[in-house]
N, C-alpha and C positions, 0 to 999 in steps of 0.2 A: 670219113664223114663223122669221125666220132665227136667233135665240137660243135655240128649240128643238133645231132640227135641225142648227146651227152650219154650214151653209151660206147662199150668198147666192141671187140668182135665177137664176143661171147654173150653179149645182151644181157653183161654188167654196168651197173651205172657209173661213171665216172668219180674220183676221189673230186670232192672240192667244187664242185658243180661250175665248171668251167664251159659248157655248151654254150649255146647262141641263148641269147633272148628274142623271143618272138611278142613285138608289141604292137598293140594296137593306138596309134597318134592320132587328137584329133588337128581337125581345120581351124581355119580362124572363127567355124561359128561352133565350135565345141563338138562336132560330129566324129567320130572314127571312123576315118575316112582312109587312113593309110597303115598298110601293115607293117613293122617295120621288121628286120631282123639285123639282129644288133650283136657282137661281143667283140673283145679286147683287141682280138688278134684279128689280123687280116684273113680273110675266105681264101683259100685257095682254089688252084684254077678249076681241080676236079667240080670242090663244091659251089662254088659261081654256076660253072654248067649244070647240076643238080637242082639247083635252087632253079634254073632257067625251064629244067625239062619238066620243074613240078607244075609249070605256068601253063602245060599246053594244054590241061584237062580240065575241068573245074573236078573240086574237092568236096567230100561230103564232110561237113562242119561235126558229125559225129561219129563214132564207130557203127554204120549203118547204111542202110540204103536210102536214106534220108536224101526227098524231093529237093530240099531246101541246100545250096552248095553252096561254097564261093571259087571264086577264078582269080589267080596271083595273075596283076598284070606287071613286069620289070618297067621300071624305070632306066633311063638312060647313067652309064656310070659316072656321068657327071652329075649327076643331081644333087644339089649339097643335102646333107644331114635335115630332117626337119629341125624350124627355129625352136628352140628352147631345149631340145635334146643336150648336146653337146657346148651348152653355153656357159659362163662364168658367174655366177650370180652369189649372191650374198644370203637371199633369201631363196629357199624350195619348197612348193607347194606340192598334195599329192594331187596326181591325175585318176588313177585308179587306187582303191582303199590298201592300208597297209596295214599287212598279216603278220604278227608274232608266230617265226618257227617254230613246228608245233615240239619241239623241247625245248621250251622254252616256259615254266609254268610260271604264270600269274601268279594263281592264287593255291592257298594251300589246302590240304584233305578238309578241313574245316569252314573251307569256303571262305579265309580272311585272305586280305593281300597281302603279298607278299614283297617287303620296301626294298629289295634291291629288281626288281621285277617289274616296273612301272616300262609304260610305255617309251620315255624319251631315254632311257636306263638300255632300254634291248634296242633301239635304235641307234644309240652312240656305240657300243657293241660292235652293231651291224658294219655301221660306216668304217670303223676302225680296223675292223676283221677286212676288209676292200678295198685296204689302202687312203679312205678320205679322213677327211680331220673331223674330227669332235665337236657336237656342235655346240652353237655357246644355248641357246631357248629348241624346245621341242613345244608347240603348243597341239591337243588337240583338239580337232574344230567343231569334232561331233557332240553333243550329250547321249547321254546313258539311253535313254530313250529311242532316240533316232539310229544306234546304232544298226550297222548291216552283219550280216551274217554271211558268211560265202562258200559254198562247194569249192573244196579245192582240188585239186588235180590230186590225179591219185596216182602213184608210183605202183610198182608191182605192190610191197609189201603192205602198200596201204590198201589195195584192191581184197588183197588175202583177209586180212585186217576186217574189213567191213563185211563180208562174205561173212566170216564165223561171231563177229560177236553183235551184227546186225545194224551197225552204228556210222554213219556215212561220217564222212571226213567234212564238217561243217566249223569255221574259225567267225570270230565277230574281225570286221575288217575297221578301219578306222583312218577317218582322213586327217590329215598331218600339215603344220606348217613348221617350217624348220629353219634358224639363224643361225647362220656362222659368224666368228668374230672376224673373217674375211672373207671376198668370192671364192667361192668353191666349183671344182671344174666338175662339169656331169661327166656322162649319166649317173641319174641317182633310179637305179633299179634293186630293192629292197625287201627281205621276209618270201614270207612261204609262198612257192605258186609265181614267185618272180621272171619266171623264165618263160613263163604264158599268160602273165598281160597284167600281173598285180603288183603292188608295190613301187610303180610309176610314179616320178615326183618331174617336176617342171621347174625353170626359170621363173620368179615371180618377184613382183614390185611391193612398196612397202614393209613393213617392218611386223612383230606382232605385238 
């Protein structure tokens, strides 16, 4: 189960973060509505069956006894891919905001930017380091203003991490639209916390 859970047997984390992605898709009227769980390689039959027996309880959406749950319902295995997942498109918008790994610094002790460190700069990066092509325009679609700020998932050491020096693992997230100079095959799953529901990018029309 260790492509699931992206540890090994020892509850070491995986080299290279090859685990599943756990995403949230929405419908055609924008809702997240489906869960999806996503990576390169096929399940095998153990973890099919896993993924099936975590269906028969509902789950508490936090580490708690929290009232509030959800319940995995399986779909049938022919279900195709939701549309725009797994599609060819030329242009990619993001669904959920995209996180700069947090080594990955922006700006310097002095608080200037830093010009090899711009956002379409650690994204071409990204793509590159996961096998996609380079893209030709990165725009992004937020201002300085409206940006979001995000709790991200905290790994052990990031846990330890905010525990002793009091300081929660908070990133500014930012939405992204992205041109190739040809279609590019998904998924485009992206930056920190990618593997639980951030850094979502979609099939999209028009140019920037």
């Amino acid at each position: 189960m260790a492509l699931i859970t992206g540890k090994d047997g020892q509850d070491r984390p995986l080299r290279g973060h090859r685990h599943a992605f756990f995403l949230l898709w929405p419908d055609a009227d924008g809702l997240p509505t489906r869960l999806v769980a996503w990576r390169s390689e096929a399940f095998t039959r153990d973890e099919v069956y896993a993924l099936l027996k975590a269906s028969e309880q509902p789950l508490a959406w936090e580490n708690d006894e929290s009232d509030w749950k959800v319940r995995l319902v399986p779909l049938p295995f022919d279900t195709p891919p939701p549309a725009g997942l797994q599609s060819e498109s030329q242009i990619w918008e993001s669904i959920t905001p995209f996180v700069p790994p947090a080594n990955r610094h922006r700006f310097r002790k002095n608080g200037g930017l830093r010009p090899g460190e711009s956002i379409a700069r650690i994204l071409s990066i990204l793509l590159r380091s996961d096998g996609k092509p380079g893209p030709r325009r990165v725009a992004v679609l937020d201002d300085e203003q409206e940006r979001v700020w995000l709790n991200l998932h905290e790994t052990r050491t990031r846990r330890f991490s905010r525990v002793s020096n009091r300081t929660p693992w908070v990133r500014p997230g930012f939405q992204l639209k992205v041109e190739f100079s040809e279609p590019a095959q998904g998924p485009f799953i992206l930056g920190d916390s990618s593997h639980f529901g951030l850094g979502l990018f979609r099939a999209a029309c028009g140019g920037i």
